[in-house]
TIVEXDO-663871 format. One line per field, with one value per residue: residue number from 1; residue in one letter; z, x, y of N, C-alpha, C in turn. Coordinates in steps of 0.1 Angstrom, whole numbers. Atoms other than C-alpha are relative to their C-alpha. Layout:
! residues N
mikol [NUM, ...]
baro [A, ...]
n.z [Z, ...]
n.x [X, ...]
n.y [Y, ...]
ca.z [Z, ...]
ca.x [X, ...]
ca.y [Y, ...]
c.z [Z, ...]
c.x [X, ...]
c.y [Y, ...]
***
This chain:
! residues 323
mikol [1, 2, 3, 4, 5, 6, 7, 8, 9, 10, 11, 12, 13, 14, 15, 16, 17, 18, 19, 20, 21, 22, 23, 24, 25, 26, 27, 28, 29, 30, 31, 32, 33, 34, 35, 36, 37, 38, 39, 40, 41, 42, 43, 44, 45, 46, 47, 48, 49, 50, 51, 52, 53, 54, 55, 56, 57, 58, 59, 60, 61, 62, 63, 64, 65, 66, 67, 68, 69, 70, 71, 72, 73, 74, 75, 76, 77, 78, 79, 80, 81, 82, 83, 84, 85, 86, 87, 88, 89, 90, 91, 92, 93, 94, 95, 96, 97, 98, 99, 100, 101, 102, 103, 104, 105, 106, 107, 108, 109, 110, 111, 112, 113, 114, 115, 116, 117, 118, 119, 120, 121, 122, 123, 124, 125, 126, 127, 128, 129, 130, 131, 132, 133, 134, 135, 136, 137, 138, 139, 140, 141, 142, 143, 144, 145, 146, 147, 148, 149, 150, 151, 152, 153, 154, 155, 156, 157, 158, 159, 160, 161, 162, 163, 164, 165, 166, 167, 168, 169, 170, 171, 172, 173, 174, 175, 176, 177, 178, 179, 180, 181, 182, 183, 184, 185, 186, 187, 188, 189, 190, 191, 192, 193, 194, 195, 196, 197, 198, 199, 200, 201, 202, 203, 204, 205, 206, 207, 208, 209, 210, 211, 212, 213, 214, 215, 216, 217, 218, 219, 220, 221, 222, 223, 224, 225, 226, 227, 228, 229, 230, 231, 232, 233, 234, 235, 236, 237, 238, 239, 240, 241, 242, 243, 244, 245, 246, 247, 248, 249, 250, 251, 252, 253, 254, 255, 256, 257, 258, 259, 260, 261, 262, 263, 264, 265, 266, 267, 268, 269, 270, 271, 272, 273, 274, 275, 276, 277, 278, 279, 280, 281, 282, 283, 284, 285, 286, 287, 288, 289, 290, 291, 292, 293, 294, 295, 296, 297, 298, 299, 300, 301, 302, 303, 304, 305, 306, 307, 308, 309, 310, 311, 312, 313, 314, 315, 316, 317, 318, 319, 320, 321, 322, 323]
baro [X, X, X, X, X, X, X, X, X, X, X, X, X, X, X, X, X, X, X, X, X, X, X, X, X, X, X, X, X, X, X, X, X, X, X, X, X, X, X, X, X, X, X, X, X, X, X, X, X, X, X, X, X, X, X, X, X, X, X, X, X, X, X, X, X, X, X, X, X, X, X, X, X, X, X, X, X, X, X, X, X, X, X, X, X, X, X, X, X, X, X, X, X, X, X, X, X, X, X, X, X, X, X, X, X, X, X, X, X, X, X, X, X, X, X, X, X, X, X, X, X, X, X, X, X, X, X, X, X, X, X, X, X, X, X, X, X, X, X, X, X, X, X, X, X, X, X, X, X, X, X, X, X, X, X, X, X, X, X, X, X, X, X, X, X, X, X, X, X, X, X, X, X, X, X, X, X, X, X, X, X, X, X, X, X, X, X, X, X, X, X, X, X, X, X, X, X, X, X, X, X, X, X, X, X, X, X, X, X, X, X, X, X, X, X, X, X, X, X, X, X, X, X, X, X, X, X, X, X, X, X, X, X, X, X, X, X, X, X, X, X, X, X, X, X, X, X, X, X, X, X, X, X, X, X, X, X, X, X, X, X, X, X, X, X, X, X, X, X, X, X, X, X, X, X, X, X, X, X, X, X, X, X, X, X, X, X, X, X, X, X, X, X, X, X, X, X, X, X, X, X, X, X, X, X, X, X, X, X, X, X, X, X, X, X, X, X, X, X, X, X, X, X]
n.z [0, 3, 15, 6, -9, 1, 16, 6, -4, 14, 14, 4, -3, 14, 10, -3, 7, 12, 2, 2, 11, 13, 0, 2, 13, 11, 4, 5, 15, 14, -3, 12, -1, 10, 4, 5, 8, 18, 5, 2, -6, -3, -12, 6, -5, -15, -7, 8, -6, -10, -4, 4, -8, -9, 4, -9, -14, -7, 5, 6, 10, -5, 10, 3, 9, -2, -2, 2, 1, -17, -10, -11, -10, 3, -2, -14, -8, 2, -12, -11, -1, 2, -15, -7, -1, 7, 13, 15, -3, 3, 10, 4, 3, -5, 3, -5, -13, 0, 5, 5, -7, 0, 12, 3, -8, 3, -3, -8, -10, 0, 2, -13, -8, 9, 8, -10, 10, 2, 4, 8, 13, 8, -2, 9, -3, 11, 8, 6, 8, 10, 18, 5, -1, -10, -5, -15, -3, -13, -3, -1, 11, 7, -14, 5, 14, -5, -8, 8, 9, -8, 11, 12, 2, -1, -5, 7, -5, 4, -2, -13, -18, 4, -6, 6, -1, -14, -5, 10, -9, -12, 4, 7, -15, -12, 10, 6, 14, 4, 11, 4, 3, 14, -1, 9, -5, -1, -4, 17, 4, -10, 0, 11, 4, -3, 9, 11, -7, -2, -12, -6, -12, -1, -9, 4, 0, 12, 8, 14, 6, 1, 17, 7, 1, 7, 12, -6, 4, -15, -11, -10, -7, -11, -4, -11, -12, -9, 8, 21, 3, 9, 13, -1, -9, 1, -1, -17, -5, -3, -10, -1, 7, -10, -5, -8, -2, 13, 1, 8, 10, -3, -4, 4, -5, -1, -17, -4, -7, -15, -5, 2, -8, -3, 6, 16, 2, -7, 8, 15, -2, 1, 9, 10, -3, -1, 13, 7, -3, 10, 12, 12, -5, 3, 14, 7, -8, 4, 13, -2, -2, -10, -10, -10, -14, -8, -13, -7, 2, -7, 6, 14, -6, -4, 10, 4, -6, 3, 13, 3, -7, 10, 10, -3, 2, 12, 6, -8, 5, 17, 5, 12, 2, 12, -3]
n.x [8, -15, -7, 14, 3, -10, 4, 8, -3, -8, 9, 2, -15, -2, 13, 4, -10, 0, 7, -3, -7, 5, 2, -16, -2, 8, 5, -8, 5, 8, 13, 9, 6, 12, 8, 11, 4, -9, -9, 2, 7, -8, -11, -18, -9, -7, -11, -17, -9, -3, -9, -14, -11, -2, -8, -13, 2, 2, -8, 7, 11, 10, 6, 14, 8, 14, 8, 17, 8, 11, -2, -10, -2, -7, -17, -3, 0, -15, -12, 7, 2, -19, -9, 0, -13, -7, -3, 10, 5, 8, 4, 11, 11, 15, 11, -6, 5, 14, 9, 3, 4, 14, 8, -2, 9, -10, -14, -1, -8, 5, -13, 5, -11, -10, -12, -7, -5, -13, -5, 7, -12, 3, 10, 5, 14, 11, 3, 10, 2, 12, -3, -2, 14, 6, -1, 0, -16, -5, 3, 12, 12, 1, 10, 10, 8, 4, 11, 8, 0, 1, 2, -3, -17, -7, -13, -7, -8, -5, 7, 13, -6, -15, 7, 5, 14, -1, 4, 18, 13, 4, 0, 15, 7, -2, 6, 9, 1, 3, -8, -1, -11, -7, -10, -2, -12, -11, 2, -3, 14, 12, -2, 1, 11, 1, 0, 15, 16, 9, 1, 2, -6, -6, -13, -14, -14, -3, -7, 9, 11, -7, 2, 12, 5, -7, 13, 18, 9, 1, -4, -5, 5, -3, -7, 9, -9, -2, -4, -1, -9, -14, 2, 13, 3, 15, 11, 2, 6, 14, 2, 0, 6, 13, -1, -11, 2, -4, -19, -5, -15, -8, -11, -6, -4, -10, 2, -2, 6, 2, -10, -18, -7, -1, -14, 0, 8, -7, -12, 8, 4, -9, -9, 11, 1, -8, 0, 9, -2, -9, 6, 1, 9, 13, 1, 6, 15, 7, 2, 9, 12, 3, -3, -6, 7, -5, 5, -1, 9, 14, 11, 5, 14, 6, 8, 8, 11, 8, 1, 4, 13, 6, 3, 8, 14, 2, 0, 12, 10, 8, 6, -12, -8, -8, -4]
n.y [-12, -13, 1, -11, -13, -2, -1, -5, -11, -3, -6, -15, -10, 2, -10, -11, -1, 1, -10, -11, 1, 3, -14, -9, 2, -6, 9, 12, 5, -9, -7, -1, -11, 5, -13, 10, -1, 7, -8, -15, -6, -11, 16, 3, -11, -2, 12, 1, -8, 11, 12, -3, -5, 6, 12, -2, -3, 10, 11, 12, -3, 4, 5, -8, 8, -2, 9, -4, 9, 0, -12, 5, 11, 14, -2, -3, 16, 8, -10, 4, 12, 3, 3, -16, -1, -20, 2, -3, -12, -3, -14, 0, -15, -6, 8, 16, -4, -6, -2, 10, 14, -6, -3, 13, 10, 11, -2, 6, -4, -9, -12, -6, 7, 9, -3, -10, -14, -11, -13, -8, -7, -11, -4, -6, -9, -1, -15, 0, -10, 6, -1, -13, -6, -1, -19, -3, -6, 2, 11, -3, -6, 13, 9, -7, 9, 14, 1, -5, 14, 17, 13, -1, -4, 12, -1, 11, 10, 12, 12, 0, 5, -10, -10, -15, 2, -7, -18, -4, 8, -5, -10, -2, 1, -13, -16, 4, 4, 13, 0, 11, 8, 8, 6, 0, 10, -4, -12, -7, 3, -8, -13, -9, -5, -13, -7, -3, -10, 14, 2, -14, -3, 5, -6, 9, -2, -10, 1, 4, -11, -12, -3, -7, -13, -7, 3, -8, 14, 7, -9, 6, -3, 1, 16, 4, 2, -16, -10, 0, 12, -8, -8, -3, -10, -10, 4, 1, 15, 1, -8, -13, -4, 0, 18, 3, 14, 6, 8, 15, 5, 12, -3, 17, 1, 8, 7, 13, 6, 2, 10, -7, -1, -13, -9, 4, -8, -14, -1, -3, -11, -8, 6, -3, -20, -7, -3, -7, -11, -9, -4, 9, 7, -7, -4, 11, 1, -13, 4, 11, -4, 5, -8, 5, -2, 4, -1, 10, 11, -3, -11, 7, 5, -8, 0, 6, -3, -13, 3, 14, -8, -12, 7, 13, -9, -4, 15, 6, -11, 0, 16, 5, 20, 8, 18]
ca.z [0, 6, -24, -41, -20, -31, -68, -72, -55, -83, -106, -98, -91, -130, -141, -126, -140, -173, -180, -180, -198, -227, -225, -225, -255, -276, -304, -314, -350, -382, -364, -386, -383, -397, -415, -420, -446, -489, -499, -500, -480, -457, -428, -450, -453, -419, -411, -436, -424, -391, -397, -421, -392, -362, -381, -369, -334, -328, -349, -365, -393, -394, -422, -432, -442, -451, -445, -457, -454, -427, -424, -407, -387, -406, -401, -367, -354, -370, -342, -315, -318, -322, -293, -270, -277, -293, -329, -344, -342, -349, -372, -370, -375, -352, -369, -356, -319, -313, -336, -350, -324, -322, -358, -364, -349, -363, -346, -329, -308, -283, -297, -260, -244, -271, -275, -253, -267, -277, -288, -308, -340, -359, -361, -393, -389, -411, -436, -444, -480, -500, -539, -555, -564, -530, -522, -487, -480, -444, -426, -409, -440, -451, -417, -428, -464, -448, -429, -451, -475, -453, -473, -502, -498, -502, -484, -494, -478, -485, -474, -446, -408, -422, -399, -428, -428, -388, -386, -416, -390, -360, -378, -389, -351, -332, -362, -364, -400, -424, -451, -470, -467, -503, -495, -521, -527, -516, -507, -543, -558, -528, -533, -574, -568, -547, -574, -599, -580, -576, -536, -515, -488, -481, -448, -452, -446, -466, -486, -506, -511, -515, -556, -561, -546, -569, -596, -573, -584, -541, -510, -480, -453, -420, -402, -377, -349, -322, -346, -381, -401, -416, -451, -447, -426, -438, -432, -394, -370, -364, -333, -346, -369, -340, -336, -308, -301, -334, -339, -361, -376, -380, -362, -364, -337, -326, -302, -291, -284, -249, -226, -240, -215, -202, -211, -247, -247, -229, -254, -288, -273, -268, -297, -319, -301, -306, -342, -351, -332, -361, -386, -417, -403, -397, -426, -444, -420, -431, -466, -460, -445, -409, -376, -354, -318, -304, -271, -241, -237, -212, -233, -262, -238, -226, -259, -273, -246, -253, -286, -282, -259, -286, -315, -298, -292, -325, -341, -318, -326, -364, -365, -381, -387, -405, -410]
ca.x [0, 32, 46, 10, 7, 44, 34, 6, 24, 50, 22, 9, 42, 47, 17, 21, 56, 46, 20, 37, 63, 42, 29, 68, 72, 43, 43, 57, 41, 24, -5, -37, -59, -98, -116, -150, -159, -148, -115, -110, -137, -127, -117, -95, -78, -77, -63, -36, -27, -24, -8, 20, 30, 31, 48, 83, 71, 62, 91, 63, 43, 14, -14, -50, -73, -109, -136, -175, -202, -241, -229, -197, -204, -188, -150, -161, -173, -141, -120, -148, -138, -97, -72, -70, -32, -30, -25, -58, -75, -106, -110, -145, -174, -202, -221, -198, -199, -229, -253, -258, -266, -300, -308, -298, -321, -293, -259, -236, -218, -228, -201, -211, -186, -166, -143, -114, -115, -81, -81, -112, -86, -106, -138, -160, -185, -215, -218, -252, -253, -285, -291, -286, -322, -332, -344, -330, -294, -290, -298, -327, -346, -338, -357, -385, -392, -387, -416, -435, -431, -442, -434, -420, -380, -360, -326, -299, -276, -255, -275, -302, -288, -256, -256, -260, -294, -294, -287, -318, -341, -330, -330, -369, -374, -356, -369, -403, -403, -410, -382, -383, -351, -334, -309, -284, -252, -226, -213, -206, -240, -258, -237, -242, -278, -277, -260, -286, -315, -328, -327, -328, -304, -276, -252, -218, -182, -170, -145, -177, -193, -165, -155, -189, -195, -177, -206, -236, -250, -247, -247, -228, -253, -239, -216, -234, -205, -193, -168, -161, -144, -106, -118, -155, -144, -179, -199, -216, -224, -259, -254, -244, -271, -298, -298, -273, -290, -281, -248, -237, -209, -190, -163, -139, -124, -94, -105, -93, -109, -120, -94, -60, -38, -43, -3, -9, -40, -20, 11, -15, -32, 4, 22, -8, -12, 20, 19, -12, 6, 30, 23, 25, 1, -25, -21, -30, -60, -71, -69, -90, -118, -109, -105, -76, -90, -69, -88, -80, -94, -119, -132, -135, -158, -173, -184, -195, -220, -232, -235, -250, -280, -288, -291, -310, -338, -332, -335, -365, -387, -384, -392, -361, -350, -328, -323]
ca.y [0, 26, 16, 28, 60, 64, 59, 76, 109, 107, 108, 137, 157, 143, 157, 185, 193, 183, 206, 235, 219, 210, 247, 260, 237, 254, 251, 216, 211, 231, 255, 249, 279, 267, 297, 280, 298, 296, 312, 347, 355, 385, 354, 341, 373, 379, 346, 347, 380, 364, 338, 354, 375, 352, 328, 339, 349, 315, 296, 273, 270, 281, 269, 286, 261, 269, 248, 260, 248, 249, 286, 274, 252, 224, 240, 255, 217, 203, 227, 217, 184, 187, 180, 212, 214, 253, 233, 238, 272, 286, 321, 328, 355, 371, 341, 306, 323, 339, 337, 301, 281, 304, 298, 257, 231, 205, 219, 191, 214, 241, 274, 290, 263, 244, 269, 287, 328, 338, 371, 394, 401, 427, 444, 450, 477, 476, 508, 514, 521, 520, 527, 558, 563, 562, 605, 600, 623, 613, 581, 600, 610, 566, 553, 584, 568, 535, 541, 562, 527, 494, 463, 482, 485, 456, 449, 424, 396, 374, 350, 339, 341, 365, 394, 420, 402, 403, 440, 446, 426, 445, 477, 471, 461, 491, 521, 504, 498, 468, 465, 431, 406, 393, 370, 367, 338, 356, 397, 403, 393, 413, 443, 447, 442, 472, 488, 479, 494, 453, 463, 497, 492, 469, 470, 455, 458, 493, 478, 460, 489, 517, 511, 519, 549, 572, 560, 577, 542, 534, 559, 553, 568, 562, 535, 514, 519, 541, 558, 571, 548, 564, 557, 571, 604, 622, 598, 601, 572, 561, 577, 608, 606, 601, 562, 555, 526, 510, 490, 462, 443, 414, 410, 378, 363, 339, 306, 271, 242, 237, 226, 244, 246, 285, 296, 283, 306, 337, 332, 331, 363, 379, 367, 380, 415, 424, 421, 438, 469, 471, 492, 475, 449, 473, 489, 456, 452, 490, 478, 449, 472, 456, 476, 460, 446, 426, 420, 399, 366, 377, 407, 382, 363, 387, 398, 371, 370, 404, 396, 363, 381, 409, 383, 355, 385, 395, 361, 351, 383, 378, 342, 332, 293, 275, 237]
c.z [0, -9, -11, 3, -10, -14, -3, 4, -9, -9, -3, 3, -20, -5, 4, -5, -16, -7, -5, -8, -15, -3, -9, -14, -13, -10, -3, -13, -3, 15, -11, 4, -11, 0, -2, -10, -14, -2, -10, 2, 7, 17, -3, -3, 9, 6, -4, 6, 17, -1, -6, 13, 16, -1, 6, 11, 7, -3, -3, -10, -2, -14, 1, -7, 2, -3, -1, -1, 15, 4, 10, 11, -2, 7, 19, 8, -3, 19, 17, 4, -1, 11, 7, 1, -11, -19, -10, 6, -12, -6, -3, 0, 13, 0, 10, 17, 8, -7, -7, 3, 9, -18, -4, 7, 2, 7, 11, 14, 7, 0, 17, 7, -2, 0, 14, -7, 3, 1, -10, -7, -4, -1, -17, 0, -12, 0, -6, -12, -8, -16, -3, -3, 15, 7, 12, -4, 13, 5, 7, -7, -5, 6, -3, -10, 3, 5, -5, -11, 7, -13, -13, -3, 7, 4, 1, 12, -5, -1, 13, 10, -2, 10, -9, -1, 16, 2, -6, 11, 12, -3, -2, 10, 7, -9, -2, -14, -6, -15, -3, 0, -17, 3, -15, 0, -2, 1, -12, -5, 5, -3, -15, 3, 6, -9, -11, 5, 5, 15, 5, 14, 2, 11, 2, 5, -12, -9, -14, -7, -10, -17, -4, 3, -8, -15, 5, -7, 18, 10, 10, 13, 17, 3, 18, 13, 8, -2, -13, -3, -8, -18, -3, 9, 0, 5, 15, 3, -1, 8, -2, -11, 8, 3, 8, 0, -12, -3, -6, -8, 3, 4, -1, 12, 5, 11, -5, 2, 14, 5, 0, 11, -1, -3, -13, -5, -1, -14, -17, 4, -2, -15, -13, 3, -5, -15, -6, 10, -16, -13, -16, -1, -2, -9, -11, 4, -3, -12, -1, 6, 17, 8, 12, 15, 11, 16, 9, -1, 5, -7, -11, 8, 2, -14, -11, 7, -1, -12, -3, 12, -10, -11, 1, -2, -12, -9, 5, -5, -12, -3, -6, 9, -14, 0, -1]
c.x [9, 2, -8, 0, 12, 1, -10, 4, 11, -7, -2, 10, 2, -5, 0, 9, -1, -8, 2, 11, -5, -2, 13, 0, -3, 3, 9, -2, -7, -13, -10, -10, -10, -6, -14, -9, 8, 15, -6, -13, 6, 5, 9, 12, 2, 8, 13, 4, 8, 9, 16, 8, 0, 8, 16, -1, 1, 11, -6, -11, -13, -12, -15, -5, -14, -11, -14, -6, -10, 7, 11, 2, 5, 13, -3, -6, 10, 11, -6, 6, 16, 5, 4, 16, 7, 2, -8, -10, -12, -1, -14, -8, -6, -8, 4, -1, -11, -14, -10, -6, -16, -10, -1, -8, 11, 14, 9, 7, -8, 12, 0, 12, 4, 12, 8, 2, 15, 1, -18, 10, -7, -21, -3, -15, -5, 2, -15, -3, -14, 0, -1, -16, -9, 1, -1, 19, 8, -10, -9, -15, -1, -10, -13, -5, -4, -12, -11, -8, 2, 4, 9, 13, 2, 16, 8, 13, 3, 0, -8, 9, 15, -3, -4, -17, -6, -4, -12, -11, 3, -2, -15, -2, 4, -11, -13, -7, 1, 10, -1, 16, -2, 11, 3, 14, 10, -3, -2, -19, -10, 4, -2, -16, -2, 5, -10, -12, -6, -8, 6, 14, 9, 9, 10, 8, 2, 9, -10, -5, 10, 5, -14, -5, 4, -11, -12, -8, -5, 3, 1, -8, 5, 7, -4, 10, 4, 10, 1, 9, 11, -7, -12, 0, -9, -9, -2, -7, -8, -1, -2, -14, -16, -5, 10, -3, 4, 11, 1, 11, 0, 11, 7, 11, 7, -4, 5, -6, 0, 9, 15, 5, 0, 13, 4, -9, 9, 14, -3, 0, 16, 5, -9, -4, 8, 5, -10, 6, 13, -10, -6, -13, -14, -6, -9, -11, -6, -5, -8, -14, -3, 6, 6, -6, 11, -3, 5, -10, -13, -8, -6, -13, -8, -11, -7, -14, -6, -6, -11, -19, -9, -5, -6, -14, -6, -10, -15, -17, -4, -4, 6, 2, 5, 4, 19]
c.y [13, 1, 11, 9, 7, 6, 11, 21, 6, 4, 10, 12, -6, 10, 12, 13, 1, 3, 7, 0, 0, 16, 7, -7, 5, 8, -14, -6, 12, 2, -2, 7, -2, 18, -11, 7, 2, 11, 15, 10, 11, -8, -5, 12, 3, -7, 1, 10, -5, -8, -1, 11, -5, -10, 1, 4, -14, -14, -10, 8, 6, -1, 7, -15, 4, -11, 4, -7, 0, 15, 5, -1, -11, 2, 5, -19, -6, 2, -5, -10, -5, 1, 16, 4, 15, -7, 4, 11, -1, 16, 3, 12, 1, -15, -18, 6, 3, -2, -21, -10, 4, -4, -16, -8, -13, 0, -12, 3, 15, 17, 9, -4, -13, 5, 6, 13, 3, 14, 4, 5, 14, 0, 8, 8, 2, 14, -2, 1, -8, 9, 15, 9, 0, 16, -6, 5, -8, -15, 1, -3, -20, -6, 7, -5, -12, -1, 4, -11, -13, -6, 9, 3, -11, 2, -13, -5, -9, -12, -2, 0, 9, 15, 13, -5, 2, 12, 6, -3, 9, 17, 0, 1, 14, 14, -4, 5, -19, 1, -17, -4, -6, -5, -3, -15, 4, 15, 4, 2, 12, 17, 5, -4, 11, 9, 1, 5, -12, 3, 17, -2, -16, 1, -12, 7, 16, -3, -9, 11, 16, 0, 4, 10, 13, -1, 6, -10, -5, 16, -5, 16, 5, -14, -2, -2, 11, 8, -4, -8, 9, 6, 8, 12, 9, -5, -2, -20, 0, 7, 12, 6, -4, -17, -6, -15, -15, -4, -14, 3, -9, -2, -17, 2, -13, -13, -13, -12, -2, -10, 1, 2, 22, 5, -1, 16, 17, 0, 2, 15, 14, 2, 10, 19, 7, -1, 8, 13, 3, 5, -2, -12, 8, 10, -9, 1, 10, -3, -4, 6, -7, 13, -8, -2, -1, -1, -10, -10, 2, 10, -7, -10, 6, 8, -6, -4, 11, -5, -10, 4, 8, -9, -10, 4, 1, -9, -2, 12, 0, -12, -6, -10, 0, -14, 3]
***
């Protein structure tokens, strides 16, 4: 019985040793970083950027693979389901956190508490812009016609359960107005029908929208965040345009599977901060129409709970499902 007592006290003096070793070791093989949505989405550019400049911070590889498919939940249940050892990362939207596991009846995982949050990377604040023939100047006079016109102004997404469809739904709900949804397949598609006139109002990322305004084919109204965006310095917030209450985007954000050893977590978050402070970096990320976050792990939890409150409501009030 000593002997045992003996043994099982080595054990855990082992394990307890070799924890923090494994940690110290981090990484020990290729990082694979899942985007779960199709190449050269604005995830897959974020990741790559990512992952081209952490690559020498961390002395290992590190790999982008995209995985689409159910809205991405395919590539984010892949990540759910991988060994909690920092190797395989999650790159995902507003929608793989927050939003999905309100709209799926089918989902095998719950995103709430699958994942460990790394880091909030970047922040894409919806630009309101709607079509050229629409007589509204200001994003007042748009919610006035809107209203003036139940049922008769159409607004475009990417697709069903996307938050530019989201923000449309909570936008009818807060301004009480009735704008019809047109989901479309894909940003592209959504944003030239807004150019063609097909649809009145579209809110996206500004780097979809921004070649086309120079055509007065599209007008950029207002940006649905709590400041102006660099490239868009005319254009006021919602807030400033009398809608404080009003905010959307999509933001993409860095997590784990459940279980990573906490100094793996803490050494992503660093490793990853301290590159989006260089310039060049966030330069790129400007380019891209992204707004650097870099948040602690807890603020990335913490916001995904916010997040995951506002869009359950949202979701629940319009009646929205999806298989």
């Amino acid at each position: 019985m000593r002997i045992l007592r003996q043994f099982a006290v080595l054990a855990l003096l082992a394990f307890g040793i070799a924890a923090p070793v494994a940690a110290q070791d981090y990484p020990s093989k290729i990082i694979h970083i899942i985007v779960p949505y199709a190449p050269g989405s604005v995830g897959d550019t974020t990741a790559r950027l990512v992952a081209a400049a952490i690559e020498p911070r961390l002395g290992q590889r590190v790999l982008v693979e995209t995985r689409p498919g159910a809205g991405g939940n395919i590539g984010a249940a892949a990540v759910a389901s991988a060994a909690p050892d920092g190797h395989t990362l999650l790159l995902g939207a507003t929608n793989n956190f927050a939003i999905n596991q309100f709209l799926y009846s089918s989902m095998t995982f719950d995103p709430m508490t699958a994942f460990a949050p790394i880091m909030l990377v970047a922040d894409v604040p919806s630009v309101i812009f709607v079509s050229g023939a629409v007589p509204a100047s200001t994003f007042r006079d748009f919610v006035e016609y809107a209203r003036a016109n139940p049922g008769k102004l159409n607004f475009a997404s990417p697709s069903a359960g996307t938050t530019p469809h989201l923000a449309g739904e909570l936008l009818n709900q807060l301004a009480g107005i009735r704008m019809v949804h047109v989901p479309y397949r894909g940003a592209g598609p959504a944003m030239m029908a807004l150019v063609a006139g097909e649809v009145q109002m579209y809110m996206v990322g500004l780097v979809s929208g921004q070649p086309h305004l120079a055509s007065g084919k599209i007008k950029a109204l207002a940006v649905a965040a709590p400041q102006r965006l660099p490239g868009l310095p005319d254009v006021p917030t919602t807030a400033e345009a009398g809608f404080p209450q009003f905010k959307a985007s999509n933001w993409w954000g860095l997590a784990a599977p459940k279980g990573t050893p906490r100094p793996i977590i803490e050494r992503l978050n660093r490793e990853i901060a301290a590159a989006l402070t260089e310039p060049g970096l966030k330069a790129r990320f400007e380019e891209a129409g992204l707004v650097p976050v870099a948040s602690s792990p807890e603020a990335f939890a913490a916001q995904i709970r916010e997040d995951a409150a506002l869009w359950q409501k949202t979701i629940q009030s319009a009646g929205l499902t999806l298989n």
